[in-house]
C-alpha positions in Angstrom: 148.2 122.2 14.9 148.7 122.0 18.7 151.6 124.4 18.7 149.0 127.2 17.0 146.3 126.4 19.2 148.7 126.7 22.2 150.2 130.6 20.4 146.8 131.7 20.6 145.6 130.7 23.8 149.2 132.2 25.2 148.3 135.7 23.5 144.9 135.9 24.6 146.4 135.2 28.7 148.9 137.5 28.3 147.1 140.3 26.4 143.9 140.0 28.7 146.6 140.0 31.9 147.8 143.3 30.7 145.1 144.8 29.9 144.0 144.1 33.4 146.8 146.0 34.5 145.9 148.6 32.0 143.1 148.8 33.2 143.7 149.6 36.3 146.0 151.8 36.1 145.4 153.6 33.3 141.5 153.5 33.1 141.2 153.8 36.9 139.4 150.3 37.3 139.8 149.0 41.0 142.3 147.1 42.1 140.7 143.9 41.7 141.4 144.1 38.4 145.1 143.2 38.8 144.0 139.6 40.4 142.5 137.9 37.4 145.4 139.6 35.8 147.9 138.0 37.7 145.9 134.5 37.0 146.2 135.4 33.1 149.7 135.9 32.9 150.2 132.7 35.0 148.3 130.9 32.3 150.5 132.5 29.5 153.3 132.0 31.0 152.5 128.1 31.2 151.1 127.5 27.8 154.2 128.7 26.6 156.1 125.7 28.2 153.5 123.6 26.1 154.8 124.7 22.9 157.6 121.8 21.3 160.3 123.3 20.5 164.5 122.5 21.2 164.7 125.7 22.4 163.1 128.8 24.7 164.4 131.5 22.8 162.6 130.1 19.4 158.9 129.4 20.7 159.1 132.7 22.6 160.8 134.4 19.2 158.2 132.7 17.1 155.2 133.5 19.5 156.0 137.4 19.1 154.6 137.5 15.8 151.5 135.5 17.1 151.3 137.8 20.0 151.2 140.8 17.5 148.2 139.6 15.3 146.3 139.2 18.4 147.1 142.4 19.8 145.1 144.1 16.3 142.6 141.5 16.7 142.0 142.3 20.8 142.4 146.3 19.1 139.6 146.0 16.6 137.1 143.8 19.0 137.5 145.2 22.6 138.9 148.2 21.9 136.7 149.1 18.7 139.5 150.1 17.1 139.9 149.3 13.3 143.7 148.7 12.2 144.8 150.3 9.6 146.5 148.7 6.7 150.0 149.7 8.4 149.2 147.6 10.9 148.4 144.8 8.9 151.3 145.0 6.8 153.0 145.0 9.8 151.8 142.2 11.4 152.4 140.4 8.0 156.0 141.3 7.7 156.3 139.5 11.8 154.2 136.5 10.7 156.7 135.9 7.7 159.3 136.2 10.4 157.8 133.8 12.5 157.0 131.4 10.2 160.5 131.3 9.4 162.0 130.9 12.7 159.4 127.8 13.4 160.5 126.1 10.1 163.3 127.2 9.0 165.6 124.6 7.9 167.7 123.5 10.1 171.5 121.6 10.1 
């Protein structure tokens, strides 16, 4: 349970970081923007430390397909765009993947 609460709260700091960035430089908010930003991605960056896992490569491997979900979730409710069922299958196929990198059977 903790290692799924910690996913989430990692993809919502990183996605709201860059979309600060975005933001400001693609939606020509100020500067400011990029502060809080750089305070998300902080965040993300640390709550992935939190995750328990034997090794870096497999909570960040494993956290991709979190990270995806959240992306079409942040897509539909901030950016009020609806995915599409390609994007859903998608992010199905990267949840299957994750889900088998966090418990696969290991030797």
């Amino acid at each position: 349970m903790k290692t799924g609460v910690v996913y989430v709260a990692a993809a919502i700091a990183e996605i709201a970081g860059c979309f600060a960035f975005w933001g400001w430089l693609r939606l020509g908010k100020p500067i400011w923007w990029a502060f809080p930003g750089l305070l998300s991605l902080a965040a993300f960056a640390y709550l992935l430390t939190l995750v328990e896992s034997d090794a870096a490569g497999r909570a960040y491997a494993t956290y991709g397909g979190i990270y995806i979900v959240a992306s079409l979730v942040w897509l539909w409710i901030i950016e009020s765009s609806r995915p599409d069922r390609w994007d859903i299958a998608g992010a199905c196929v990267c949840l299957i993947g994750a889900a088998i990198i966090l418990w696969g059977p290991r030797g």
